[in-house]
N, C-alpha and C positions, 0 to 999 in steps of 0.2 A: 504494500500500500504506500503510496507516493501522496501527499498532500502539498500541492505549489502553495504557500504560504502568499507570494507576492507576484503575480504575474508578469509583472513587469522586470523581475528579477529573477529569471526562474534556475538560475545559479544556487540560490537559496529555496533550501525547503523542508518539509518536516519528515521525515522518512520512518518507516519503522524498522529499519538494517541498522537505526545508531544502535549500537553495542555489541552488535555482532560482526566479527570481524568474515574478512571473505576468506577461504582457502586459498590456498599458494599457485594453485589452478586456474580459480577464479582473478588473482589480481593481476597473474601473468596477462591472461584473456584484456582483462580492463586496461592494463598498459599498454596492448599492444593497440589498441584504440585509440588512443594518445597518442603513439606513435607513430600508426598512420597520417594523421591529422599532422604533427610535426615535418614529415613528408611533403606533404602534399601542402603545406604553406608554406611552409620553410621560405623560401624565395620571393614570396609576396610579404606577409608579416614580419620578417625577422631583418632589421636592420644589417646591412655590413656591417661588422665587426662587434657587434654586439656582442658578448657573452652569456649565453643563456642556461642559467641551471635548472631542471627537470624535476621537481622532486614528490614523489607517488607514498600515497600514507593508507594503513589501514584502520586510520581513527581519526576524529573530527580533528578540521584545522584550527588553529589559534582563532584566526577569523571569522565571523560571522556577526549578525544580528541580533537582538531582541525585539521581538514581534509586539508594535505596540501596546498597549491594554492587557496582553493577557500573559505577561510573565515569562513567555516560552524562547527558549533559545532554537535562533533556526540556523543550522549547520550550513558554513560556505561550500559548497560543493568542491570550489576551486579558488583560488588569491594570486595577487604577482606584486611582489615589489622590487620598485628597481631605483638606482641609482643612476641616471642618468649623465652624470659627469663622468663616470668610469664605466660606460656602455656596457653594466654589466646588470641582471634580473634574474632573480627566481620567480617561476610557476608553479603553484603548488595543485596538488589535486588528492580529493578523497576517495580513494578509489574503487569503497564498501560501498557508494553513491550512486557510482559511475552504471554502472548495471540497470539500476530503475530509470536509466534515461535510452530515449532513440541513438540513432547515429546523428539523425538530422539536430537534435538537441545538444548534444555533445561538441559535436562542431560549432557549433553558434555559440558556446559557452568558452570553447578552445579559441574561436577566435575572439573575441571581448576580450580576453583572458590579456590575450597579445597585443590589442589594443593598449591596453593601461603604459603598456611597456614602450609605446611610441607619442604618450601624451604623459609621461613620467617628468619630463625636462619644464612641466606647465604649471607643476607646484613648486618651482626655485622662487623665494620670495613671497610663498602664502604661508596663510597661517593655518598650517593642515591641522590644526589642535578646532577649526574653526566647524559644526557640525555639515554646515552646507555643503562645504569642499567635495569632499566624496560625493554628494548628491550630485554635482554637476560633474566630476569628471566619471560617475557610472552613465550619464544620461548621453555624454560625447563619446565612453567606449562601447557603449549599446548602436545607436548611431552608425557609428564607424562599422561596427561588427556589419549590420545590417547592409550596410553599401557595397562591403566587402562581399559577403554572398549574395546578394541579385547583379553583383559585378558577374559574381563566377558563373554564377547561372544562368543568367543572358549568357556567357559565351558558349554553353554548352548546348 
């Protein structure tokens, strides 16, 4: 059972796999989904010389949400933080998540994801302590994500 918490964020959600970890089968499977997706944008999303770290969890990320009104923590599916001055980013992904999603979901999340990593340089001189901030730059990597796939899919 999958519960999208926030439609608009569908990175976030309320799952009933938290606490259960996947088998070593299972996470292989989910990374290599990732992997694909790494592939296959590699060359579009991933700046020259950037240094990009990968890194696959079988338990919730540091990051996520608290769901308005009602107390609940909604698990990030996936996070990137990057420092833009040394072209270097982590990707994180939860990969006990990953399963209760499409491919077509997955992707759109992978790319967001790689989004942040190219609008990283846009918070030198904010004050990301500020709560808006991340409001506006998920609403420009959603966005972005978005233009990137009806790019790829018109070509196809």
């Amino acid at each position: 059972m999958v519960v999208l918490i926030c439609p608009e964020r569908p990175w976030l959600l309320e799952s009933s796999r938290w606490g259960s970890d996947v088998n070593d089968a299972e996470f292989k499977a989910q990374r290599a989904r990732i992997d694909a997706l790494r592939k296959k944008w590699n060359r579009v999303l991933i700046p020259d010389g950037w240094q990009i770290t990968w890194e696959f969890f079988n338990e919730p990320l540091d990051d996520g949400d608290y769901k308005p009104g009602s107390g609940k923590f909604i698990s990030a599916l996936a996070s990137t933080t990057a420092d833009w001055r040394y072209l270097e980013a982590t990707i994180r992904f939860d990969l006990r998540q990953i399963a209760e999603y499409t491919d077509e979901q997955i992707e759109r999340v992978f790319v967001h994801e790689c989004c942040h990593v190219l609008l990283s340089e846009t918070r030198a001189g904010r004050d990301v302590t500020a709560p808006e901030w991340l409001d506006h730059e998920e609403r420009v990597a959603s966005t972005l994500a978005n233009a990137f796939l009806e790019t790829v899919r018109a070509k196809t």
